[in-house]
C-alpha positions as CSV (number, residue, x, y, z in Angstrom):
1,X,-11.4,5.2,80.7
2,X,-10.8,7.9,83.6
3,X,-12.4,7.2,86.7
4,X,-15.7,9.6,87.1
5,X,-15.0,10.9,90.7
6,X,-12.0,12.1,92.7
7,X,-9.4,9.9,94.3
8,X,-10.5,10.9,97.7
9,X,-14.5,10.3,97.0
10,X,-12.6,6.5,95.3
11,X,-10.7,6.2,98.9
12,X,-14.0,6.9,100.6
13,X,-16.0,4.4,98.3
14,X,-13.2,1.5,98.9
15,X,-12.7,1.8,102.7
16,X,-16.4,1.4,103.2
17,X,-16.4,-2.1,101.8
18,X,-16.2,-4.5,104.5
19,X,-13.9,-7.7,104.9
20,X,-15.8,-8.6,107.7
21,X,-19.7,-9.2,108.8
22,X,-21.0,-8.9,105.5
23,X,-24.5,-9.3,104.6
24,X,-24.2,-12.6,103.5
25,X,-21.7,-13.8,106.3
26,X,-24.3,-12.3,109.0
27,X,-27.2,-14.0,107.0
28,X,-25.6,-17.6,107.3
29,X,-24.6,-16.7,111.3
30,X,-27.9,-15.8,112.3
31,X,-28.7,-19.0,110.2
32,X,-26.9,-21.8,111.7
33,X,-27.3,-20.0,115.2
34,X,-31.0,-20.1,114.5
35,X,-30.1,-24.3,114.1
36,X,-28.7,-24.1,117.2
37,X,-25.3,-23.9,116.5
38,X,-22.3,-22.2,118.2
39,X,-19.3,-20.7,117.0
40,X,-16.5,-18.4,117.6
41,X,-16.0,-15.4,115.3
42,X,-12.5,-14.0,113.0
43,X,-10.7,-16.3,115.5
44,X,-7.3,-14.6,115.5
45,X,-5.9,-17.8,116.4
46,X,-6.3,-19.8,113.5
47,X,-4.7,-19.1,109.8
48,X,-7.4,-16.6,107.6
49,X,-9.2,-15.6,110.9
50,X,-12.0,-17.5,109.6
51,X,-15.6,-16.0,109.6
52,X,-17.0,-19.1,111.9
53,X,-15.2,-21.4,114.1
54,X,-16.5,-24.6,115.9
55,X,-13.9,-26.1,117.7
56,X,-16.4,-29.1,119.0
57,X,-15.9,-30.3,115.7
58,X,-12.2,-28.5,114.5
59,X,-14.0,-26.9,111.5
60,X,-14.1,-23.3,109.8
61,X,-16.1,-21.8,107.6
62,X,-15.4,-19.4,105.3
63,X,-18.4,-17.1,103.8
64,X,-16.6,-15.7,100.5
65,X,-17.5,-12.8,98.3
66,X,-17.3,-13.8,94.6
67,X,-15.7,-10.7,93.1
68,X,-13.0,-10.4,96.0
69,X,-12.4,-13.9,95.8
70,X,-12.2,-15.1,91.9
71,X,-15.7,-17.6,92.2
72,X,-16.4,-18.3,88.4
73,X,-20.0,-17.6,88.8
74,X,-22.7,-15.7,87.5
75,X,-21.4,-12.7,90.0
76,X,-18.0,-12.8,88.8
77,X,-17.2,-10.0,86.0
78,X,-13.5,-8.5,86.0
79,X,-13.5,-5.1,86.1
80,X,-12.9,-3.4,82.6
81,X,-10.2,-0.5,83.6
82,X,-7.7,-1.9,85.5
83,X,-7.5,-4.9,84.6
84,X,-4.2,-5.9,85.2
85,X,-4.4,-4.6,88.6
86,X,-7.5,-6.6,89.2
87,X,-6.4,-10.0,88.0
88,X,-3.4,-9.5,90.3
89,X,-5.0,-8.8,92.7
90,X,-8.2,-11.4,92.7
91,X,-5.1,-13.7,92.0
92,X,-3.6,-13.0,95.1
93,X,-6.3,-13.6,96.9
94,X,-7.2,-16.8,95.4
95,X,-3.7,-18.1,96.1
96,X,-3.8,-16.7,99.7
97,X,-6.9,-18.5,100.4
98,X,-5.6,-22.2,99.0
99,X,-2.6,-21.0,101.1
100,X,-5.2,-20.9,104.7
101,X,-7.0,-24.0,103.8
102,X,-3.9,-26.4,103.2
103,X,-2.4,-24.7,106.6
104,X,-5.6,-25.2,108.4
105,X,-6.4,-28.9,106.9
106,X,-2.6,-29.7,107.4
107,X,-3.0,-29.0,111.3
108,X,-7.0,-31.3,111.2
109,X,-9.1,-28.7,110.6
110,X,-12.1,-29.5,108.2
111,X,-13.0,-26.6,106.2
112,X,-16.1,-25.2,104.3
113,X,-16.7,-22.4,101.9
114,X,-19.8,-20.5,101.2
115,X,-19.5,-18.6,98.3
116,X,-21.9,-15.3,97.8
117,X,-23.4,-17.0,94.7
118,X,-24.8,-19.3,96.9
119,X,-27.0,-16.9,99.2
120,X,-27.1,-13.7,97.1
121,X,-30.4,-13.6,95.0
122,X,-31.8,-17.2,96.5
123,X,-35.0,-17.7,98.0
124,X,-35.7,-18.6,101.4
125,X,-35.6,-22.1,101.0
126,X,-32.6,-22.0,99.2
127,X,-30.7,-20.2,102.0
128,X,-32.4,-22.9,104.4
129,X,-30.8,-25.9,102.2
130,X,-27.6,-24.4,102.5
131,X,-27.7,-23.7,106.4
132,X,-28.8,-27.5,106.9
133,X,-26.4,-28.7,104.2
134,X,-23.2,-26.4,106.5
135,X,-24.9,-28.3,109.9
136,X,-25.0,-31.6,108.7
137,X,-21.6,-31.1,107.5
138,X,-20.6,-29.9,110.7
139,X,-22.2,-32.8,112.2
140,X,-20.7,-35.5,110.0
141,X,-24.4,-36.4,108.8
142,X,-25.8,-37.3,105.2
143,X,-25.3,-33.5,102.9
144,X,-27.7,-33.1,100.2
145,X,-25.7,-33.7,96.8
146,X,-27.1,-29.6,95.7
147,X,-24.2,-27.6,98.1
């Protein structure tokens, strides 16, 4: 099937999605710095600039999107043109990320995903589980068994 608009409008389309400060990576900062939490930001210095950094406690966290990211969820749906292209692609990504997790646990960093699935969709008490289930994790106490 042929694409339905032009390349350019498709180039336009594609650089407008963001690999940083997404909706749900903004909603689980303001989150956790609501719990009064601090953090540094795409910290250049660490492998995968992850989304938060707390060096108090040598910890990233990583606030994924499911599509851009393989997560076999209910968000998940390879496209259906393209899809070699695609499963390379998501592929490489998945294998890149394994790659920044073993470099960042190999040097003692703990690290956390949030997946979209996770916030996308949830209700407000949902989201507030999973901030307190990321802080208590953060803070080496007790995490509810539903992360």
């Amino acid at each position: 099937m042929a694409d339905v608009v032009t390349p350019e409008v498709r180039s336009r389309m594609m650089a407008g999605i963001r690999g940083k400060n997404t909706k749900p990576e903004m909603l689980i900062r303001r989150g956790l710095h609501r719990l009064g939490l601090r953090f540094l930001v795409h910290d250049k210095r660490l492998p995968g600039k992850p989304d938060m950094v707390f060096p108090k406690w040598q910890a990233a966290i990583f606030v994924n999107g499911c599509f851009w990211h393989g997560h076999d969820c209910r968000l998940f749906k390879l496209p259906s043109t393209r899809t070699e292209f695609w499963r390379d692609k998501i592929c490489a990504n998945k294998e890149r990320d394994r790659m920044v997790i073993k470099r960042l646990e190999d040097t003692g960093w703990r690290t956390l995903t949030i997946w979209e699935c996770q916030i996308k969709g949830r209700s407000t008490e949902e989201i507030e589980s999973v901030l307190v289930n990321c802080r208590n994790w953060l803070t080496d106490e007790p995490v509810s068994a539903h992360q």
